[in-house]
N, CA, C and O atoms as a GROMACS GRO file, in nm:
protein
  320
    1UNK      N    1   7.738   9.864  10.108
    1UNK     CA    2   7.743   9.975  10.015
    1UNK      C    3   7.620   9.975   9.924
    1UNK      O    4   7.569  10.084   9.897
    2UNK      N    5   7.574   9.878   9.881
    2UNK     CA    6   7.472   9.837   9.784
    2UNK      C    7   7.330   9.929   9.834
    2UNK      O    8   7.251  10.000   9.772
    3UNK      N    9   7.346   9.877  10.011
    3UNK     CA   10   7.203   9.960  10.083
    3UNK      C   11   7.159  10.086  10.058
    3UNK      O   12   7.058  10.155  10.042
    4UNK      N   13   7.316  10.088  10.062
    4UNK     CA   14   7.344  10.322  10.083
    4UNK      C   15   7.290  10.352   9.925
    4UNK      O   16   7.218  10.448   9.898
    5UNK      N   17   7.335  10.263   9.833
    5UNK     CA   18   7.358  10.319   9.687
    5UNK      C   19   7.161  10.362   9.683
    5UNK      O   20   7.110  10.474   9.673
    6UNK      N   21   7.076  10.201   9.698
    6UNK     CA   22   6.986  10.216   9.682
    6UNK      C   23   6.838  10.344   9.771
    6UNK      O   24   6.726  10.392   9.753
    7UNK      N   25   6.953  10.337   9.865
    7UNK     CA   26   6.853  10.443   9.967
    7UNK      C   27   6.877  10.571   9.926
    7UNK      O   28   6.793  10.647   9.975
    8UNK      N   29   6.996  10.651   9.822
    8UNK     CA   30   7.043  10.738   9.848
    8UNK      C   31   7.033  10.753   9.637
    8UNK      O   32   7.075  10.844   9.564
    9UNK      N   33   6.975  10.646   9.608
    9UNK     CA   34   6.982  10.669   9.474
    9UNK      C   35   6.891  10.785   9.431
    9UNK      O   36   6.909  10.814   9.313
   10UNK      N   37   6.805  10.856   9.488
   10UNK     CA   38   6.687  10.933   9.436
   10UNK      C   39   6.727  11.067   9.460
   10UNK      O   40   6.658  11.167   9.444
   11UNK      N   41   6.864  11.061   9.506
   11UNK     CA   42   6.914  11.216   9.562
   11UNK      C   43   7.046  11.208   9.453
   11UNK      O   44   7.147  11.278   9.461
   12UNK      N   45   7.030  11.146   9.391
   12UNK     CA   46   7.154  11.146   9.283
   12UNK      C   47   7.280  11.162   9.355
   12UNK      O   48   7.377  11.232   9.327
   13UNK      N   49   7.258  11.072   9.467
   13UNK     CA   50   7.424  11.039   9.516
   13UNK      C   51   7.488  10.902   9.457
   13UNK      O   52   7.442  10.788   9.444
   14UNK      N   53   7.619  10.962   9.424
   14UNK     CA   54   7.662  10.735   9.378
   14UNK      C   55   7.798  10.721   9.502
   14UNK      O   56   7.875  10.797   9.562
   15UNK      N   57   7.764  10.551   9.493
   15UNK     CA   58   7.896  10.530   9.606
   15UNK      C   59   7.992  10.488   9.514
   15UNK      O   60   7.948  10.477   9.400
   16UNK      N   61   8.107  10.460   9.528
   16UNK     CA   62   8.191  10.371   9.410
   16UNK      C   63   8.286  10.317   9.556
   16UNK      O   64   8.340  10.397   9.633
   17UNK      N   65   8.290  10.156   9.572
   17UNK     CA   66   8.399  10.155   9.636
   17UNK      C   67   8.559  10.106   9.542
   17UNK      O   68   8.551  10.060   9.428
   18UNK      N   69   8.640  10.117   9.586
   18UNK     CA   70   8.814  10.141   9.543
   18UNK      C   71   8.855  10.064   9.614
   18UNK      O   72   8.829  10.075   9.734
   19UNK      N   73   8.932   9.962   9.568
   19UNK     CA   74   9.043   9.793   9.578
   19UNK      C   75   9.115   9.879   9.541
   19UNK      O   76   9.108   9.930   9.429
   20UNK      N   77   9.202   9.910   9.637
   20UNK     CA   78   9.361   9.896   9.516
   20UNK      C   79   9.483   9.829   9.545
   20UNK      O   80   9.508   9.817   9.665
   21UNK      N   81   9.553   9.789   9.475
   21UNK     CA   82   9.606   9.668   9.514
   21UNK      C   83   9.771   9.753   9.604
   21UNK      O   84   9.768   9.829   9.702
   22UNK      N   85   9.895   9.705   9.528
   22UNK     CA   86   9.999   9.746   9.590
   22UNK      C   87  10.015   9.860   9.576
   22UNK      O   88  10.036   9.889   9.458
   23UNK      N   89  10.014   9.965   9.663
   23UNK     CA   90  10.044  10.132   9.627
   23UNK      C   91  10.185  10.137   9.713
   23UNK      O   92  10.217  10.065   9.807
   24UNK      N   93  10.251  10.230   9.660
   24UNK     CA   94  10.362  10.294   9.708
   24UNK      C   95  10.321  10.406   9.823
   24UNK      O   96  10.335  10.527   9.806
   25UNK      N   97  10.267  10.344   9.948
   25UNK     CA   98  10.241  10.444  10.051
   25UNK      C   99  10.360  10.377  10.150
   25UNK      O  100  10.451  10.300  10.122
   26UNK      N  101  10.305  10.465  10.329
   26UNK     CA  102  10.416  10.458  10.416
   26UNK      C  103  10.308  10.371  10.511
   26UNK      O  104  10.342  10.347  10.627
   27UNK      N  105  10.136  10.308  10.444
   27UNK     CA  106  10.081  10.256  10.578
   27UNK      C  107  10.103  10.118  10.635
   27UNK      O  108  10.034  10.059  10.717
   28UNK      N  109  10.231  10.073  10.564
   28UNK     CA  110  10.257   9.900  10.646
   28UNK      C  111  10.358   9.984  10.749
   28UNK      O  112  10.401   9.894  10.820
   29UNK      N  113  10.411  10.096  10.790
   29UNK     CA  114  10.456  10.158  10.875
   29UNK      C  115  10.640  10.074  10.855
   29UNK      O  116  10.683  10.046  10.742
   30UNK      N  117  10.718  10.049  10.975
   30UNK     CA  118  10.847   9.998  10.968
   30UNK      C  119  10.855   9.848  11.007
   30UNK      O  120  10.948   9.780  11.051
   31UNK      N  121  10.728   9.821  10.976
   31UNK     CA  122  10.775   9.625  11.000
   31UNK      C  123  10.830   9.551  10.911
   31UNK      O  124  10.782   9.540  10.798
   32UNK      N  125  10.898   9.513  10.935
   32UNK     CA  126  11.022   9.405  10.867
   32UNK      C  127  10.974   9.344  10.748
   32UNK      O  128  11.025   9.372  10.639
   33UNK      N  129  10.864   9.250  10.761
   33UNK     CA  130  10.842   9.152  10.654
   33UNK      C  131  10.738   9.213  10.604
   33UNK      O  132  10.680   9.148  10.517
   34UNK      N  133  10.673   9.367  10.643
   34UNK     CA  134  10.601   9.435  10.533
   34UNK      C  135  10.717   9.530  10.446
   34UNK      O  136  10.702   9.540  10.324
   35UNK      N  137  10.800   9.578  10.496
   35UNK     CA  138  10.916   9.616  10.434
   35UNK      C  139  10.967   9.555  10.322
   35UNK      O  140  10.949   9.599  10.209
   36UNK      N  141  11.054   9.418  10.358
   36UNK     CA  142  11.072   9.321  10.278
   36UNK      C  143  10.998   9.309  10.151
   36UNK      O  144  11.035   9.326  10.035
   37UNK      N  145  10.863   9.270  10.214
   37UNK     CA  146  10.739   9.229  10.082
   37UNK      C  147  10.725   9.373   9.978
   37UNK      O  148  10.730   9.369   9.856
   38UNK      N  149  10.709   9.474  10.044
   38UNK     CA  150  10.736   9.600   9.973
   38UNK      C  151  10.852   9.627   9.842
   38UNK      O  152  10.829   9.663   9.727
   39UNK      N  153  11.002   9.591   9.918
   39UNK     CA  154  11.092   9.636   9.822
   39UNK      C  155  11.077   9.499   9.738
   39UNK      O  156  11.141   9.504   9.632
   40UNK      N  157  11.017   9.393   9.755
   40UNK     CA  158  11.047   9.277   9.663
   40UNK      C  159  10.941   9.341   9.586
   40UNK      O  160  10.976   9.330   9.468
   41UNK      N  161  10.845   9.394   9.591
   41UNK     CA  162  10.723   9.421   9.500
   41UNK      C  163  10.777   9.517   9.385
   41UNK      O  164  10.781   9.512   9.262
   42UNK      N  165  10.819   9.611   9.485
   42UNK     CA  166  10.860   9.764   9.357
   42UNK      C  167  10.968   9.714   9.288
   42UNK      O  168  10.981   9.774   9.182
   43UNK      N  169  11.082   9.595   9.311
   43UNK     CA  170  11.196   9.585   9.228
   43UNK      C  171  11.109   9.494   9.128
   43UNK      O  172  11.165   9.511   9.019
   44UNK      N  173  11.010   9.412   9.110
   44UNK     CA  174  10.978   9.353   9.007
   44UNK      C  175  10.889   9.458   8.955
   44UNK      O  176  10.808   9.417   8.871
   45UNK      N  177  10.884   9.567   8.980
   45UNK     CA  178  10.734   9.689   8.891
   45UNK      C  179  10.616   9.633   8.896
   45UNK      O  180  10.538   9.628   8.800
   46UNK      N  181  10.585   9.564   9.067
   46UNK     CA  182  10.434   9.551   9.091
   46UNK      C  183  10.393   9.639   9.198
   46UNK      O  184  10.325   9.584   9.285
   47UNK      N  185  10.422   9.788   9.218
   47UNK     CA  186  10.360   9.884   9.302
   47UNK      C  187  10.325   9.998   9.223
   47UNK      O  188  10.403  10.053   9.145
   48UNK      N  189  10.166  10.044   9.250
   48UNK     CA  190  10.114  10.150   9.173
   48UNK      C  191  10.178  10.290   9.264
   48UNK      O  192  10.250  10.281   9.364
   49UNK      N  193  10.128  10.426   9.194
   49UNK     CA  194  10.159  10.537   9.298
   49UNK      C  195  10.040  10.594   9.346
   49UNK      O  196   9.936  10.588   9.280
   50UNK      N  197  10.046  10.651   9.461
   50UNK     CA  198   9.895  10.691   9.526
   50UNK      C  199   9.841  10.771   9.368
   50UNK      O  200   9.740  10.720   9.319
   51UNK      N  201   9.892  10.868   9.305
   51UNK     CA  202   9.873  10.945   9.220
   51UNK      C  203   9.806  10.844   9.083
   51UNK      O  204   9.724  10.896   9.007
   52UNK      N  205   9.841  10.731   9.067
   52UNK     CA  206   9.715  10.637   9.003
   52UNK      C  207   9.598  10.605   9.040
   52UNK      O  208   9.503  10.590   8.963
   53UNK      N  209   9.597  10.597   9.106
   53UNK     CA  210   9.422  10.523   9.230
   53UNK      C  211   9.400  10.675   9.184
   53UNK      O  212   9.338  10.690   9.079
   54UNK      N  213   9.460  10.830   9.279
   54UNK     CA  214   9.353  10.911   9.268
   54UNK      C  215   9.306  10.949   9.134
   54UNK      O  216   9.205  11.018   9.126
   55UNK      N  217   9.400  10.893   8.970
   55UNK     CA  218   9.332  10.918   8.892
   55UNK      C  219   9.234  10.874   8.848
   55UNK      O  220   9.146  10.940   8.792
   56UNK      N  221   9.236  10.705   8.874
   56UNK     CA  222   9.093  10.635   8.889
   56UNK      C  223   8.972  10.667   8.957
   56UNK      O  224   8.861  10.640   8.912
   57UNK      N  225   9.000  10.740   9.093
   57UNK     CA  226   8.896  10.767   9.170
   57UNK      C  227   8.833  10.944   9.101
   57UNK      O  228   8.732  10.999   9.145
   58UNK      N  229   8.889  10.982   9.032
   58UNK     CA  230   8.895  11.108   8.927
   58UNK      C  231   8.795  11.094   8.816
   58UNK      O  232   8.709  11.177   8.785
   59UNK      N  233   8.826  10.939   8.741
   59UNK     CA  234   8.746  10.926   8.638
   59UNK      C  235   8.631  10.916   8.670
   59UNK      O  236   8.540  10.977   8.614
   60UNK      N  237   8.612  10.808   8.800
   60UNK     CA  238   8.478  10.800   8.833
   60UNK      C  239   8.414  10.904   8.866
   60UNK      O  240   8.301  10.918   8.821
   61UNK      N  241   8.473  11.008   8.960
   61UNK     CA  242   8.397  11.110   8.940
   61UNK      C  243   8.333  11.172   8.894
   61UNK      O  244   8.239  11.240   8.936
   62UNK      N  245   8.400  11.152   8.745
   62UNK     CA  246   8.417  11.247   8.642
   62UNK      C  247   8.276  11.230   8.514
   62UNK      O  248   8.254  11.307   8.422
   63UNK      N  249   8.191  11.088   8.554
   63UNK     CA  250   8.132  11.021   8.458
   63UNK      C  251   7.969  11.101   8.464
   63UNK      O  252   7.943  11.150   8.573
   64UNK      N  253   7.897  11.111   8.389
   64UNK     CA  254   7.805  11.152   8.356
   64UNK      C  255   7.723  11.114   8.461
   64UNK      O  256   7.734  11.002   8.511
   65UNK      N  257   7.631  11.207   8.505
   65UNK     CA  258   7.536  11.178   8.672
   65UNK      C  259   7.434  11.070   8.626
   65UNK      O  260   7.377  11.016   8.721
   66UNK      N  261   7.408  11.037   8.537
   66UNK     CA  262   7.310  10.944   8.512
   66UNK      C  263   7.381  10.784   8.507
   66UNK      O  264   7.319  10.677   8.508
   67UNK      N  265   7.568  10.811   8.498
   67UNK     CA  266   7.606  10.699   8.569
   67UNK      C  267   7.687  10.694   8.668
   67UNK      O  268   7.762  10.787   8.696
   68UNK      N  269   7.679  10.577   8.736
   68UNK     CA  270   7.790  10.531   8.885
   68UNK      C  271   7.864  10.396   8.777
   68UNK      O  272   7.825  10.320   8.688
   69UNK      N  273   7.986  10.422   8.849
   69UNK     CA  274   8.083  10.328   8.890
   69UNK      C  275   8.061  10.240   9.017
   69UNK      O  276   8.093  10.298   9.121
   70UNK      N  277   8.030  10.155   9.027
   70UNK     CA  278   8.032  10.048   9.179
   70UNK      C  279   8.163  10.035   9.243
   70UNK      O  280   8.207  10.074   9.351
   71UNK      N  281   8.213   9.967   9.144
   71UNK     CA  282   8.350   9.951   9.179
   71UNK      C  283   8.457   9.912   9.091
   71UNK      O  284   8.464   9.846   8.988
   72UNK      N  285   8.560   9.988   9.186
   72UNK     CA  286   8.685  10.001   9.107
   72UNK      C  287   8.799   9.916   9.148
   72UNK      O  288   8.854   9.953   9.251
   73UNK      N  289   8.839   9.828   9.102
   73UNK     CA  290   8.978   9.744   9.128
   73UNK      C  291   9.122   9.784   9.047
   73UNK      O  292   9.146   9.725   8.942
   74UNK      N  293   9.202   9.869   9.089
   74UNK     CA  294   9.313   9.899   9.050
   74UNK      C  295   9.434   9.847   9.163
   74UNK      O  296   9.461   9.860   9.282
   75UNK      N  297   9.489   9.779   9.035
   75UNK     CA  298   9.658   9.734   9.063
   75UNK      C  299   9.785   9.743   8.990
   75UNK      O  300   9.767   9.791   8.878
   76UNK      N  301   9.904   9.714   9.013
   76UNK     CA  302   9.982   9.720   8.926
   76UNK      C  303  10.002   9.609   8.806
   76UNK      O  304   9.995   9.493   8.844
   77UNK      N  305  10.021   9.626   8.692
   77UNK     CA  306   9.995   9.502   8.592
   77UNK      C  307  10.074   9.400   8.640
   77UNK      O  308  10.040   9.281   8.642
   78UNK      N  309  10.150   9.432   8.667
   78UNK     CA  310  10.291   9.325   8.740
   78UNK      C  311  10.236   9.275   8.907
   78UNK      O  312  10.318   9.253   8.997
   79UNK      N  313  10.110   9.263   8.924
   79UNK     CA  314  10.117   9.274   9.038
   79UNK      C  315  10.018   9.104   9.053
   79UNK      O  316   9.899   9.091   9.025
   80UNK      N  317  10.115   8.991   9.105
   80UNK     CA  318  10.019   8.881   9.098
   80UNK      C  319   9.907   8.820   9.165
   80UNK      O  320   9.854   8.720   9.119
   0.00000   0.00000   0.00000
């Protein structure tokens, strides 16, 4: 990402890449012990909602062209 940022910096493009940790999506699909690990996560309030990340990925957007965000690590506070 670093390459792209620097090759692509003079066209006032920015990259930002996005970690995010436990989201409440459907992509561990119906396997068992991603299931499992899932509902053990959300009953202790360590799963974010897609609708957090995209507000993070929002702010960055959102920041003045003279700055980038690199990167963004969002998780749930509860999330160890």
């Amino acid at each position: 990402m670093e390459s792209w940022r620097k090759e692509f910096a003079a066209r006032d493009v920015r990259f930002t890449t996005v970690h995010p940790g436990a989201v409440a999506t459907e992509f561990g699909g119906d396997q068992a012990f991603i299931r499992d690990w899932y509902e053990d996560m959300e009953r202790r309030g360590a799963v974010i909602r897609p609708e957090d990340v995209a507000r993070v990925i929002a702010l960055a957007l959102d920041l003045p062209r003279e700055a980038s965000l690199s990167e963004i690590t969002v998780r749930p506070t509860r999330q160890a």
